[in-house]
One Martini backbone bead per residue (centre of mass of N, CA, C, O) as a GRO file, in nm:
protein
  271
    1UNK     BB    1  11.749  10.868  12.093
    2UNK     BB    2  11.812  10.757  11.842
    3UNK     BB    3  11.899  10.448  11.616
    4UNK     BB    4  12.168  10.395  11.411
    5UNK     BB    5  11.952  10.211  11.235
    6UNK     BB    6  11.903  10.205  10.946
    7UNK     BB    7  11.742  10.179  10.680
    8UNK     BB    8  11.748   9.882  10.459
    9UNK     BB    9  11.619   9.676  10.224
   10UNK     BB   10  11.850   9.445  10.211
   11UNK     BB   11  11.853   9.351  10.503
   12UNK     BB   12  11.556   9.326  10.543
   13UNK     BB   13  11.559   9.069  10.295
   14UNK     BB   14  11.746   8.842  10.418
   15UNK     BB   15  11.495   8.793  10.610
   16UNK     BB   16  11.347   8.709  10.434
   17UNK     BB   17  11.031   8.516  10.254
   18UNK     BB   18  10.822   8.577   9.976
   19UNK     BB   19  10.477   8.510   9.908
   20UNK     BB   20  10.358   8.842   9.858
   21UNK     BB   21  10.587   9.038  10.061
   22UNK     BB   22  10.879   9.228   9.966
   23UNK     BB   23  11.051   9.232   9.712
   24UNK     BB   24  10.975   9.523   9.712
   25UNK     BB   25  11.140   9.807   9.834
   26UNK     BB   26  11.123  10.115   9.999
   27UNK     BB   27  11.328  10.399  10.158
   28UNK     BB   28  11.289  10.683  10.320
   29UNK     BB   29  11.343  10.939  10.480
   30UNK     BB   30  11.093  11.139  10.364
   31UNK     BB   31  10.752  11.203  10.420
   32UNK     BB   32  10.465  11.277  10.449
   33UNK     BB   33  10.299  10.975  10.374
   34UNK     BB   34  10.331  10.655  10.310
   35UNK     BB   35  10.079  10.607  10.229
   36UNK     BB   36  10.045  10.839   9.970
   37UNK     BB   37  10.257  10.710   9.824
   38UNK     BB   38  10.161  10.484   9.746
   39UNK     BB   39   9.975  10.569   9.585
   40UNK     BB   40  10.128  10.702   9.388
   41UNK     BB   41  10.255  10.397   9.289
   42UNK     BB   42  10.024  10.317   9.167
   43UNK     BB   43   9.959  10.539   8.943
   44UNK     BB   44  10.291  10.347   8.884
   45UNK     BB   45  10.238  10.054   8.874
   46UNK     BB   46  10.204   9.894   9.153
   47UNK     BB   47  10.284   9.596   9.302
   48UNK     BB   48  10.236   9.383   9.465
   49UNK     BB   49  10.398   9.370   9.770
   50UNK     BB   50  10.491   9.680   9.815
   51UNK     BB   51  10.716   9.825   9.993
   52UNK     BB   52  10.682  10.155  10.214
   53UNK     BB   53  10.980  10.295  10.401
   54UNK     BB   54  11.016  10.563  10.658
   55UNK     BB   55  11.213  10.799  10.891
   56UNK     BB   56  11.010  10.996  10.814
   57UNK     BB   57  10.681  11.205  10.907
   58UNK     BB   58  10.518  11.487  10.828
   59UNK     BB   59  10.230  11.333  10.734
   60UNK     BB   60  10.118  11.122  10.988
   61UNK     BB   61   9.816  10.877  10.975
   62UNK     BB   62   9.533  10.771  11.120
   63UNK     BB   63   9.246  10.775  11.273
   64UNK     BB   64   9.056  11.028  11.183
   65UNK     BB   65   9.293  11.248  11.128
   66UNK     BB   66   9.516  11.147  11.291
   67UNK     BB   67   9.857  11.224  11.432
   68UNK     BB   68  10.203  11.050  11.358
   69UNK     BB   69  10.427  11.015  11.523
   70UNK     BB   70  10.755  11.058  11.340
   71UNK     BB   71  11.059  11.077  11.483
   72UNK     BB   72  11.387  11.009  11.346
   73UNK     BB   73  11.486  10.728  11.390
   74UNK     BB   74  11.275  10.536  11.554
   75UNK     BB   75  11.048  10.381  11.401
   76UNK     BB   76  10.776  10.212  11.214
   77UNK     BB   77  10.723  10.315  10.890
   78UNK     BB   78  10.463  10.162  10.700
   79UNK     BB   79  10.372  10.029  10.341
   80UNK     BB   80  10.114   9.821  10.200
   81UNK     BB   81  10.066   9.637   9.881
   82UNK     BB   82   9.738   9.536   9.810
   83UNK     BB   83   9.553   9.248   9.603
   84UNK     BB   84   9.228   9.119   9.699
   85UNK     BB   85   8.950   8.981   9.624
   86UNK     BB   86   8.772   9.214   9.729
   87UNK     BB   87   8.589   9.460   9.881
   88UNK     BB   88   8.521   9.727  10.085
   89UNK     BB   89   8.371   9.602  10.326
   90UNK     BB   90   8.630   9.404  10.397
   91UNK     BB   91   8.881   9.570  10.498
   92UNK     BB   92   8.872   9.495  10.830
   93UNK     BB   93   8.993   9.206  10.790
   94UNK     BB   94   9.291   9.346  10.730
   95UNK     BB   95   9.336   9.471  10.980
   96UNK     BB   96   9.342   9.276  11.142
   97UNK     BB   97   9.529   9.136  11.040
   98UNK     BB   98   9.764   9.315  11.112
   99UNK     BB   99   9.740   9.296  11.415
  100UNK     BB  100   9.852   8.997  11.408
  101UNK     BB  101  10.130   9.077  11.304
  102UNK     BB  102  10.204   9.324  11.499
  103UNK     BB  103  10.172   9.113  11.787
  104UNK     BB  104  10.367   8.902  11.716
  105UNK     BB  105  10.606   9.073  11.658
  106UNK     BB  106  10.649   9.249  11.940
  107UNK     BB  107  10.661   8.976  12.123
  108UNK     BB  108  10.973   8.929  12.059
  109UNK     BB  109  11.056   9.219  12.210
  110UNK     BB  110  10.865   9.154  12.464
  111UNK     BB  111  10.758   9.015  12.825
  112UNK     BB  112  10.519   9.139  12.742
  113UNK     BB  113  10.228   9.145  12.631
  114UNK     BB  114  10.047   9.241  12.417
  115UNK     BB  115   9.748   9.426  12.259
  116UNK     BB  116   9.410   9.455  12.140
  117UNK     BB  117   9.244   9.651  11.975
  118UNK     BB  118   8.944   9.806  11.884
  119UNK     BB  119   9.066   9.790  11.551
  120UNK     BB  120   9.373   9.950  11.547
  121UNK     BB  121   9.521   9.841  11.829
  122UNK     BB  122   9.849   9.866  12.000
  123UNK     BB  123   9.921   9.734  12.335
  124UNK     BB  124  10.122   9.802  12.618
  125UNK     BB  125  10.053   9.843  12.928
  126UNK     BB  126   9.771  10.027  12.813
  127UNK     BB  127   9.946  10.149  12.560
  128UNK     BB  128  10.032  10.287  12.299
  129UNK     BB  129  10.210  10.142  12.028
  130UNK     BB  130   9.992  10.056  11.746
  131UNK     BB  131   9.925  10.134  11.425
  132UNK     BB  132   9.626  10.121  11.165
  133UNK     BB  133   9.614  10.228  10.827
  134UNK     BB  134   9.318  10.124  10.604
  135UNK     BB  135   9.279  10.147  10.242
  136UNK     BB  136   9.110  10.212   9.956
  137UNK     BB  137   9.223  10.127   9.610
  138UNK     BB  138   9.344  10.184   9.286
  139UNK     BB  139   9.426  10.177   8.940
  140UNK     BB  140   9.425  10.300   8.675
  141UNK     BB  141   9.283  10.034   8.545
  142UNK     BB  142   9.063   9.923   8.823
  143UNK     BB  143   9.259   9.768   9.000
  144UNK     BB  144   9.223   9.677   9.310
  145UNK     BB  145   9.332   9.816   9.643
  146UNK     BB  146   9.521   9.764   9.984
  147UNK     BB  147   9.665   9.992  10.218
  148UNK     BB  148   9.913   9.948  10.483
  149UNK     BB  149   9.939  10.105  10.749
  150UNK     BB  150  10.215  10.119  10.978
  151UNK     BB  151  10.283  10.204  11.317
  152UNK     BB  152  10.588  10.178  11.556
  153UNK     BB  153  10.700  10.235  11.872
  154UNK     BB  154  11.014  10.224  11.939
  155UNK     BB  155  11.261  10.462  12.012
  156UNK     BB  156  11.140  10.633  12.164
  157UNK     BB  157  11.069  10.867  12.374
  158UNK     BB  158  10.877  11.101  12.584
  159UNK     BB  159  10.974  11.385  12.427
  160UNK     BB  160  10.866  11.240  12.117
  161UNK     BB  161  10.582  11.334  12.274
  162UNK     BB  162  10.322  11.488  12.328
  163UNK     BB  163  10.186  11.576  12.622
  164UNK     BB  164   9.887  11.464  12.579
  165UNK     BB  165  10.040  11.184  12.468
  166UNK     BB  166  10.152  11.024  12.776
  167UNK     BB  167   9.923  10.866  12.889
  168UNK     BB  168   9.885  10.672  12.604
  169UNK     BB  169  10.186  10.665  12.521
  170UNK     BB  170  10.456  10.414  12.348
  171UNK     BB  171  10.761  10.206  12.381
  172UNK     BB  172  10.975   9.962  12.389
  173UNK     BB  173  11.156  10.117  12.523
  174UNK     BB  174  11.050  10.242  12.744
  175UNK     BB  175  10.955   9.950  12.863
  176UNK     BB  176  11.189   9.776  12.856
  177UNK     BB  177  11.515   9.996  12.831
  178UNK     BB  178  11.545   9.930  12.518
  179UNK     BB  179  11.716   9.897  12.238
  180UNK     BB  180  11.571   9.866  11.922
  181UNK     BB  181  11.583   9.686  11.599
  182UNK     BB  182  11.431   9.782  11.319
  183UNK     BB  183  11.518   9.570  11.136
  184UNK     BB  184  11.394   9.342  11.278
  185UNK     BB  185  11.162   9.407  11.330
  186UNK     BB  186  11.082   9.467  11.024
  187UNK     BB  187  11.139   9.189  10.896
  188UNK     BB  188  10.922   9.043  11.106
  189UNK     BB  189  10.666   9.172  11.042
  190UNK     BB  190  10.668   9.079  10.738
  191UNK     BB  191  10.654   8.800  10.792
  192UNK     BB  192  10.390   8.784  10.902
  193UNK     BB  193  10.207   8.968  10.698
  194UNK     BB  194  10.290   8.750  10.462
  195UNK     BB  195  10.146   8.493  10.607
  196UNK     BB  196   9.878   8.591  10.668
  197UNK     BB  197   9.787   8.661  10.405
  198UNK     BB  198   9.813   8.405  10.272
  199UNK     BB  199   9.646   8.244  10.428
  200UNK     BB  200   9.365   8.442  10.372
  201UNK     BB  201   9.404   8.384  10.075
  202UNK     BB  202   9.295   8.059  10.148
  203UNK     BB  203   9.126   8.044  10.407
  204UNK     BB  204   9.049   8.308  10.557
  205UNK     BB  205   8.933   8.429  10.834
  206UNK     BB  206   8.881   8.247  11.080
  207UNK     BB  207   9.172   8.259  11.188
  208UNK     BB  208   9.229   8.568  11.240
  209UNK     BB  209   9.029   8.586  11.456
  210UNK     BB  210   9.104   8.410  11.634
  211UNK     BB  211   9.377   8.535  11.694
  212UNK     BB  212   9.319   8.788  11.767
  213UNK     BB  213   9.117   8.742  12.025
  214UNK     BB  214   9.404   8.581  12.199
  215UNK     BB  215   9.521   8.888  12.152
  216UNK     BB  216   9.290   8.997  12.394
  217UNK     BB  217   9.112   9.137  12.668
  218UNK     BB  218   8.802   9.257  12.603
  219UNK     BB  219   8.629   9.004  12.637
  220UNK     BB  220   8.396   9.034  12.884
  221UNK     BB  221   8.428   9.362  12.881
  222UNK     BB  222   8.366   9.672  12.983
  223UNK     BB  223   8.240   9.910  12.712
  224UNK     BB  224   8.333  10.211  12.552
  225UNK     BB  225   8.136  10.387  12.273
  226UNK     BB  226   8.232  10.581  11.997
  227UNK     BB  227   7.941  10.717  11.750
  228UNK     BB  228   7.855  10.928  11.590
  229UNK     BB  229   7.779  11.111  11.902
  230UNK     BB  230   7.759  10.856  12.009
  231UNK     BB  231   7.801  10.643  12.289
  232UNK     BB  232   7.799  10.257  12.388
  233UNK     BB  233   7.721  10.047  12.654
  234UNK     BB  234   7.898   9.731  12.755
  235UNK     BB  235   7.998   9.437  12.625
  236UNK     BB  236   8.260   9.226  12.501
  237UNK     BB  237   8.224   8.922  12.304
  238UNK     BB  238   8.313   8.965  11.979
  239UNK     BB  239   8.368   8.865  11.669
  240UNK     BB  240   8.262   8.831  11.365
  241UNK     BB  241   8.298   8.768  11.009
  242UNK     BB  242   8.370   9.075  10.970
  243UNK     BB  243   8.510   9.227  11.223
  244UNK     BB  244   8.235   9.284  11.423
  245UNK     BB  245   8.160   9.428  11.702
  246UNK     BB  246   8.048   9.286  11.962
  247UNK     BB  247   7.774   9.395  12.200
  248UNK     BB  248   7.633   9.399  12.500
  249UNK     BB  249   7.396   9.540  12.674
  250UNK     BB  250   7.201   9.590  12.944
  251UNK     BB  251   6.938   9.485  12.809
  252UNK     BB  252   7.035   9.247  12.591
  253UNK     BB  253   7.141   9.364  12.354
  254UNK     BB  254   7.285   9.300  12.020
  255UNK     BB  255   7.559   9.486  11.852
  256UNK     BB  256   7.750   9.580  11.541
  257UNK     BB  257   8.053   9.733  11.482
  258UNK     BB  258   8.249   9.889  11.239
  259UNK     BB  259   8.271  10.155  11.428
  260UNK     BB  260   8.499  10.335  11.677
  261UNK     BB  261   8.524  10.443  11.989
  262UNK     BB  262   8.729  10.244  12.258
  263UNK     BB  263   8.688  10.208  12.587
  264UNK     BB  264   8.837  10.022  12.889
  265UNK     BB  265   8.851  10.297  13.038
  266UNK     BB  266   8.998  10.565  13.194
  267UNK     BB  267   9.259  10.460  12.959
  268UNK     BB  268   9.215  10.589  12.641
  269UNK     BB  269   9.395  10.561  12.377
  270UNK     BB  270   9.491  10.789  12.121
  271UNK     BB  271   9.750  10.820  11.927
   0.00000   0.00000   0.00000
């Protein structure tokens, strides 16, 4: 079942202190998809740091055109919208900041430790918890603009997943036993991603990559790639200063990736 408190705004922000997203929240029943009405706010002159939070999606999107289950009053579907000054190429370092904001955010709410999986998932206990699909978009002035929407699986219950993904997917109840405050979760989430935002554009990413690196344990773990139709076996080494995952070959060639699904076992979360 749902938990009872419902998406809220106002609760929301009692709990910021916004130095650059939150100040302006919107909050919905229903959307097609966070990312899409984003897109949507843009080309209605929608400035930085806009939040926008539906309590259900008929058509949520993680990566790769996949769907995101979203069943009502339920996880935590939100996105926002950010202008910092990069190109498109730079966008997976966006990605990665997101990731470092949701497994801070989540890891307070369990004493199990998440982790990030390369490039925008989060697990906890081996299963998919949390995913990441940040867009790049402009605004009608030409203005550059980067859309990052979160879904984070709070009170889920494994009946709320397609059968096909209940190996591989979680949510914070199941792991736990206990139904999340969805408010409080998502107050604490935009504040990590707040902070991090902000550091981000004063330090730049290196900071980023290292916190990354820190909540993951796929580092010098044997895993396998696939990218447009091909395979690639190595080791995970690290991450660059672009946030392309490095692996060695068995050959000792070292790799850069910059996109790819990665499997760290034969339990590869798909959700």
């Amino acid at each position: 079942m749902p938990d009872s408190s419902r998406m809220d705004a106002e609760k929301i922000k009692k709990n910021l202190h916004p130095l650059r997203l939150g100040s302006k929240i919107l909050v919905f029943d229903t959307l097609d998809s966070t990312n899409d009405q984003a897109r949507r706010s843009l080309k209605e002159g929608a400035q930085e740091g806009l939040v926008l939070i539906a309590e259900s999606q008929t058509k949520g999107r993680g990566r790769m055109g996949r769907t995101w289950v979203s069943p009502p009053q339920t996880g935590i579907y939100l996105s926002v919208i950010l202008k910092p000054p990069i190109e498109p190429e730079h966008l997976p370092q966006l990605t990665l900041l997101a990731g470092v904001a949701v497994v801070q955010a989540v890891n307070k709410f369990t004493h199990t430790k998440a982790q990030l999986k390369w490039p925008n998932d989060i697990l906890l206990n081996g299963k998919k918890l949390s995913g990441i699909l940040s867009e790049y978009d402009a605004a009608p002035n030409g203005e550059k603009a980067v859309i990052i929407g979160i879904g984070v699986n709070a009170n889920h219950s494994p009946a709320d997943f397609p059968q096909e993904l209940l190996p591989f997917a979680t949510s914070l109840k199941i792991e736990t036993g206990q139904a999340i405050d969805r408010l409080a979760l998502a107050a604490v989430l935009l504040g990590h991603l707040d902070r991090e935002y902000h550091a981000y554009l004063k330090d730049g990413i290196p900071a980023i990559l290292k916190k990354w690196m820190q909540h993951s344990d796929m580092f010098g773990e044997k895993i396998t790639v696939t990218k447009a139709g091909s395979v690639i076996h190595g080791t995970a080494t690290k991450l660059d200063d672009n946030g392309r995952l490095l692996i060695r070959t068995a050959n000792g060639e070292e790799l850069a990736l910059d996109s790819g699904e990665v499997s760290l076992g034969s339990n590869s979360p798909k959700a």
